[in-house]
C-alpha positions as CSV (number, residue, x, y, z in Angstrom):
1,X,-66.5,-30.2,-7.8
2,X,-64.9,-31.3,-4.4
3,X,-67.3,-28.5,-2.7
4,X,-70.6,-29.9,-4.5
5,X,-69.8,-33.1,-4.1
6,X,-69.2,-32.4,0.0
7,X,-66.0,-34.6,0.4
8,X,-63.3,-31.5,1.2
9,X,-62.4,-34.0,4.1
10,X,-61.5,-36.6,1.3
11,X,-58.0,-38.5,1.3
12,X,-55.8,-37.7,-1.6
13,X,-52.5,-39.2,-2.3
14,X,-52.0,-36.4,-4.8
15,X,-49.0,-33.9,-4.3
16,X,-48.9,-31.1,-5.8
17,X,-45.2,-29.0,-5.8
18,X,-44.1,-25.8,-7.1
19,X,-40.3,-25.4,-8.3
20,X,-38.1,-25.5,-5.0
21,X,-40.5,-27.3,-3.1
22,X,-39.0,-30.2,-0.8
23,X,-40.6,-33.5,-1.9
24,X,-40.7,-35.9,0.2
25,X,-38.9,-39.0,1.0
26,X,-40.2,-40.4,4.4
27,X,-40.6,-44.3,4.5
28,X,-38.4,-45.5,1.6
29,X,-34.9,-47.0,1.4
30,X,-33.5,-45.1,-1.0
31,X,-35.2,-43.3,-4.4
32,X,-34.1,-42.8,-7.6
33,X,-34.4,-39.4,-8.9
34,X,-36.9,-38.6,-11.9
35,X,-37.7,-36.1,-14.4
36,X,-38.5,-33.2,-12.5
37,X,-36.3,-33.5,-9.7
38,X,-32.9,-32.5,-8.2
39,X,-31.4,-33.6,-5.1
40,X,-30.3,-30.4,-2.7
41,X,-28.2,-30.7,0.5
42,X,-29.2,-34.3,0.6
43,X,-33.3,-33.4,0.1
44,X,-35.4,-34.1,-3.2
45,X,-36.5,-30.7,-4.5
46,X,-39.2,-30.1,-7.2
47,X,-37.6,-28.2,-10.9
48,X,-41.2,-27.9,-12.5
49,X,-44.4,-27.1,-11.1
50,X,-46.6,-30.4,-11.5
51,X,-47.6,-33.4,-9.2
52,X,-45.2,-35.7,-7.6
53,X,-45.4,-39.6,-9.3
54,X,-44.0,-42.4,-7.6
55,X,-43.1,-45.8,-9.4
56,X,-41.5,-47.9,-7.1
57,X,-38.5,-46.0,-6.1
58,X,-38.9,-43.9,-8.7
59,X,-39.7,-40.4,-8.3
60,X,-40.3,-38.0,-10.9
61,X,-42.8,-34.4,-11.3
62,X,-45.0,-34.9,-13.8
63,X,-45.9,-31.3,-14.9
64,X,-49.2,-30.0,-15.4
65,X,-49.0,-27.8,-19.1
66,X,-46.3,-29.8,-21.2
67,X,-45.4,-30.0,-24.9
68,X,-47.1,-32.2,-27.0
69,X,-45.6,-35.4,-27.4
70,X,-46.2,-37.1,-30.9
71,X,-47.1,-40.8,-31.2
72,X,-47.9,-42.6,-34.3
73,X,-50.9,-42.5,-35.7
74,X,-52.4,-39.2,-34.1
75,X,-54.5,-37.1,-35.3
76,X,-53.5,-33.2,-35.8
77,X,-54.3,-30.0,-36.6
78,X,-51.1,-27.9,-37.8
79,X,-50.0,-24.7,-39.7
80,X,-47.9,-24.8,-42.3
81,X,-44.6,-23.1,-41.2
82,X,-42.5,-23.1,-44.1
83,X,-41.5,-25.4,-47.3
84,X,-38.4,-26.7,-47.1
85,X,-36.8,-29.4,-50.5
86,X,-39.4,-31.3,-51.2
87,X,-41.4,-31.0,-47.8
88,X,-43.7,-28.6,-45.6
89,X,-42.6,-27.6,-42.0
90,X,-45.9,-27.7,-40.1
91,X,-46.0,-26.0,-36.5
92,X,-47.7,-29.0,-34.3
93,X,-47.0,-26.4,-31.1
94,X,-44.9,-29.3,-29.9
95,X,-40.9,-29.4,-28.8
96,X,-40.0,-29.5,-33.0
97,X,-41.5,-28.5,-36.1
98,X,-43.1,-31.9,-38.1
99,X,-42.3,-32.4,-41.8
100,X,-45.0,-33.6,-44.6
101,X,-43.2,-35.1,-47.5
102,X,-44.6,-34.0,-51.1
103,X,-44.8,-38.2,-51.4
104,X,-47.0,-38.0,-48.6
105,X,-50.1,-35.8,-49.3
106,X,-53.3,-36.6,-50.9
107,X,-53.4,-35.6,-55.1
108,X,-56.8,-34.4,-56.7
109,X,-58.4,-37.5,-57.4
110,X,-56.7,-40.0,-54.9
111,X,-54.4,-40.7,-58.7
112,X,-51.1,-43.1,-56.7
113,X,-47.9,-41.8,-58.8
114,X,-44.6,-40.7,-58.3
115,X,-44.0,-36.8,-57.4
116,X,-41.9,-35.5,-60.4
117,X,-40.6,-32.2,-60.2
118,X,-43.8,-30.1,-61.6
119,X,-45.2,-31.4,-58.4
120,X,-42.2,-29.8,-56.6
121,X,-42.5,-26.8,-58.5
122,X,-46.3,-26.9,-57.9
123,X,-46.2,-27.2,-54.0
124,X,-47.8,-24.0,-52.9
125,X,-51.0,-25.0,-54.5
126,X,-51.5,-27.8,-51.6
127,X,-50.2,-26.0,-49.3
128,X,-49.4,-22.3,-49.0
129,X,-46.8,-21.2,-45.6
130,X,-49.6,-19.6,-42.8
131,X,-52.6,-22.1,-43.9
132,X,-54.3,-24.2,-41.7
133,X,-54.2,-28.8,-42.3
134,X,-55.1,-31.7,-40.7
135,X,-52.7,-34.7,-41.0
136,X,-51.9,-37.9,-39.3
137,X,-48.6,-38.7,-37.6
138,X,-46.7,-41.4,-40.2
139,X,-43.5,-41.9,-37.6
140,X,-41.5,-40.2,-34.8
141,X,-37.9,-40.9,-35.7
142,X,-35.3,-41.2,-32.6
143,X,-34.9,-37.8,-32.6
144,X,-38.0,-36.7,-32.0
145,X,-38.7,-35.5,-35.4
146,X,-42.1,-36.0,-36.5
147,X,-43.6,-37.5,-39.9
148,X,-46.7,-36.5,-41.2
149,X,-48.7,-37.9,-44.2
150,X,-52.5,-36.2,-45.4
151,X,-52.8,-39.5,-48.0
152,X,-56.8,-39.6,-47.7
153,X,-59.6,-37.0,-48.6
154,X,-60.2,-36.4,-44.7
155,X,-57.2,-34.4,-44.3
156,X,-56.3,-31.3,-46.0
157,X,-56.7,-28.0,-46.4
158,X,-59.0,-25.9,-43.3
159,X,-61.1,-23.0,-44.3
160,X,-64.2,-21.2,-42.3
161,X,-63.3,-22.2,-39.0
162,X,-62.4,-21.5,-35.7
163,X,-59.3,-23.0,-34.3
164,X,-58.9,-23.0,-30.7
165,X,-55.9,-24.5,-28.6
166,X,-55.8,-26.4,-25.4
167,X,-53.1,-27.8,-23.2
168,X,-52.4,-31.4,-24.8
169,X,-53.3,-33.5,-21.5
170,X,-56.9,-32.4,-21.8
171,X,-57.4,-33.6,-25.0
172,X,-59.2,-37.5,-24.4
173,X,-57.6,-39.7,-26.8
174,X,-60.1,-41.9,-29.3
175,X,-60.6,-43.7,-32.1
176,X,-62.4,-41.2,-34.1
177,X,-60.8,-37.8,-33.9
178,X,-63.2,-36.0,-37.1
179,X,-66.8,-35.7,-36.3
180,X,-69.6,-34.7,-38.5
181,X,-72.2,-33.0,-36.5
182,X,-75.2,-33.2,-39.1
183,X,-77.7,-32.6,-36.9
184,X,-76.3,-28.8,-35.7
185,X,-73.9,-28.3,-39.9
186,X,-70.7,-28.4,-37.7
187,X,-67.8,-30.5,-38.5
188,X,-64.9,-31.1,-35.2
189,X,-61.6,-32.2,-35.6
190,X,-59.8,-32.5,-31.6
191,X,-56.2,-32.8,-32.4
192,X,-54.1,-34.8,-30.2
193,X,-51.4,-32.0,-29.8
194,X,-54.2,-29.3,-28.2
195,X,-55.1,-27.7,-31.3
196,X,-59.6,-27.9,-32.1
197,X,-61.1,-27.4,-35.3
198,X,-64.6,-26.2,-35.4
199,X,-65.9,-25.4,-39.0
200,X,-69.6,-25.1,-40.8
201,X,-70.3,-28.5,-42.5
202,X,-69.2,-28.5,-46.1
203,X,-70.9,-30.5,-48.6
204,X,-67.8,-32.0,-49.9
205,X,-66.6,-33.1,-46.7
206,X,-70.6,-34.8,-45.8
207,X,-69.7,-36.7,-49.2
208,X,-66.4,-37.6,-48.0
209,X,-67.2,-38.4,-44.6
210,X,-70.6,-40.3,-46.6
211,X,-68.5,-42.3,-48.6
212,X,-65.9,-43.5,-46.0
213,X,-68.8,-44.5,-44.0
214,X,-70.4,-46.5,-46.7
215,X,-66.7,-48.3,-47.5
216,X,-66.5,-46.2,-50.8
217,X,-68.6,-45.3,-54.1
218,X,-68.2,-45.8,-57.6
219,X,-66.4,-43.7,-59.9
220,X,-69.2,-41.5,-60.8
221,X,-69.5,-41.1,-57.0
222,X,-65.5,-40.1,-56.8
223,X,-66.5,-37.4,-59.6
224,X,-69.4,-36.1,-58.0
225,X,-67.0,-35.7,-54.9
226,X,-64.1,-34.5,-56.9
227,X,-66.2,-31.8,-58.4
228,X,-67.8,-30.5,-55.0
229,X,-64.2,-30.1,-53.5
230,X,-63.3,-28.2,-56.4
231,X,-66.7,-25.5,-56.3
232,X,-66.1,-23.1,-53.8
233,X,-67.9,-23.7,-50.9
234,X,-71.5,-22.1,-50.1
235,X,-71.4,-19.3,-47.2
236,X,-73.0,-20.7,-43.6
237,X,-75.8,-19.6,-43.1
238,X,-76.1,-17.2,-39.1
239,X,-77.4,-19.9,-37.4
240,X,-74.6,-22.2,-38.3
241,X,-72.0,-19.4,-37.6
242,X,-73.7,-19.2,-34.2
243,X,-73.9,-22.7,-33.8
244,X,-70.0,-22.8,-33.9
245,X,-69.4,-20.0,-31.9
246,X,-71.6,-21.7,-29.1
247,X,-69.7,-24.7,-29.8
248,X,-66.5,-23.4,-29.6
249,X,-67.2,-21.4,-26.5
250,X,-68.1,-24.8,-25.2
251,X,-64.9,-25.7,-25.5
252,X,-63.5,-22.7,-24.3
253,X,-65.5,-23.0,-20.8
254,X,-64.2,-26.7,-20.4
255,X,-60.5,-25.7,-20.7
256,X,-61.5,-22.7,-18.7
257,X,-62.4,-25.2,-15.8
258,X,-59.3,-27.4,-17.0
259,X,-61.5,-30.3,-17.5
260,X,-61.3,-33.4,-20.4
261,X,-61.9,-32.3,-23.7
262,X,-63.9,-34.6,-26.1
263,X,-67.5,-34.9,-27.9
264,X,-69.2,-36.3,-24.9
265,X,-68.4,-33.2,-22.6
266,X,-68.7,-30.5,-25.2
267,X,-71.7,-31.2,-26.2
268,X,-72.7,-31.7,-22.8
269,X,-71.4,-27.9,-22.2
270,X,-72.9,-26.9,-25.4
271,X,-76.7,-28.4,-24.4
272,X,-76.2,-27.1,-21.4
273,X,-75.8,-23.5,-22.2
274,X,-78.7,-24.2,-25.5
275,X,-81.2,-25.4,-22.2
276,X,-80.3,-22.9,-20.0
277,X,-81.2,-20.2,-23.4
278,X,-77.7,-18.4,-22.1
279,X,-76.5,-16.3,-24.7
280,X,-73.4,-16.2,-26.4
281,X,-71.1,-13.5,-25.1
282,X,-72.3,-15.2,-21.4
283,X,-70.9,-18.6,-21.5
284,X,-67.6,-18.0,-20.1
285,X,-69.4,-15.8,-16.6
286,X,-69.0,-17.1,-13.5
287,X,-72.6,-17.9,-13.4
288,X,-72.3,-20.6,-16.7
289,X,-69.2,-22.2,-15.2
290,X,-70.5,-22.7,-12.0
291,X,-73.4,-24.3,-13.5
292,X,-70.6,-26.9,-15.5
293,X,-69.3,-27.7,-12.6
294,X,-72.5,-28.8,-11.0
295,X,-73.2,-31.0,-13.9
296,X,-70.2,-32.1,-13.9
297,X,-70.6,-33.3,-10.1
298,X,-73.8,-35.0,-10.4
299,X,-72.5,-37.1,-13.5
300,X,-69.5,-37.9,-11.2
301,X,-72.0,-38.5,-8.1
302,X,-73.7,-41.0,-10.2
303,X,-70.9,-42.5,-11.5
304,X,-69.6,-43.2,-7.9
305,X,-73.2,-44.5,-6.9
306,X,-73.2,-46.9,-9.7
């Protein structure tokens, strides 16, 4: 981008170390010694690869691939590890397993009881150990254990899909994490811990994603819905299997280039490849990415106009 742009001669005040690396201290009365760091014969040396962050005297490496880190009320994309008492283990590919509670997932029909223990009994037919779900982080307790709930029709159960997984600091935190591509029949979930969904568009989850939108439906609605979850869904058609690929490949070339990940920039990736008529298996060629990173410089050359 720097190259494009023509600003190699550019300041930066960005340091980047590898572990050893002196880091230094030139200028300053005194530091106080971060995350990342170690003090050596009297020098500041670098323990993780990353770049060097200065807060007052603080100094600290902030590293480049790290593990997620939950906070509440992110949205994710997990596997079920195991089931454990009354609870799922679900692999969040962060520092510890997270734990959904059997009082905390959504029952056929949204019906608000008490679990009794059929339900316990019963568990494997929400959630069987290897499947895919989306969830929403409840809590993160002191010690970093994390709490998930599924307690609305939006999470659940993933089928027909591709899952893809990016380093967590590319993901672009939002509002709305589930998107309903109608136009292209794709659904996108962008998990905050790094892990993408990209799946067909199934009716039920239209109706569901329908029926939020509109702040709810009767309860001849909530059958209709109810009864669409529970039909197997119909098989995509090619061109929506292709349309996923390409969309997913989209995503691939961004984290390829180690650039934000979010709806804006893959469907710019995706338009870009649909304009250019470059085929599938060619996306991630030197030639496409190049052609990213262009874009990607005139957008940022405008920006800086602006």
């Amino acid at each position: 981008i720097e190259r494009v742009l023509n600003v190699h001669d550019a300041p930066s005040n960005t340091t980047f170390v590898c572990v050893g690396d002196e880091i230094s201290t030139e200028g300053q009365e005194g530091f106080l010694r971060g995350h990342g760091t170690q003090v050596v014969d009297g020098k500041l040396v670098a323990t993780v690869c990353g770049v060097v962050e200065r807060v007052n005297k603080l100094i600290y490496v902030k590293t480049l691939n790290s593990r997620y880190n939950a906070e509440q009320g992110d949205v994710v994309v997990g596997r079920v590890a195991d089931l454990a008492g009354k609870a799922w283990r679900v692999d969040l590919k962060s520092r510890q397993e997270a734990k959904l509670l059997l009082s905390a997932v959504h029952l056929p029909g949204g019906i608000q009881r008490r679990r009794n223990a059929e339900d316990e009994l019963n568990m494997r037919s929400f959630f069987r150990e290897g499947e895919l779900i989306s969830a929403e982080v409840q809590s993160v307790h002191a010690d970093g254990s994390v709490a998930l709930h599924t307690r609305s029709a939006k999470y659940g159960k993933l089928v027909c899909g591709q899952l893809l997984e990016v380093p967590p600091n590319l993901i672009k935190r939002q509002k709305q994490h589930f998107h309903t591509l109608e136009a292209l029949g794709v659904e996108l979930i962008i998990g905050c811990n790094g892990l993408v969904w990209v799946a067909p568009l199934r009716p039920d989850r239209l109706a569901a994603a329908n029926a939020a939108a509109g702040g709810g439906a009767g309860s001849a609605g909530a059958d209709e819905d109810e009864a669409a979850a529970a039909a197997p869904p119909p098989p995509p058609s090619r061109m929506q299997l292709e349309v996923v690929c390409r969309m997913a490949n989209a995503i691939r070339v961004l984290t390829r280039l180690y650039m934000p990940v979010y709806p804006a920039s893959i469907m710019a990736t995706y338009e870009a490849a649909v304009e250019g008529e470059v085929a599938l298996a060619d996306m991630m060629e030197p030639g496409f990415l190049e052609a990213v990173v262009g874009q990607e410089a005139q957008r940022r050359s405008s920006a800086m106009q602006e």
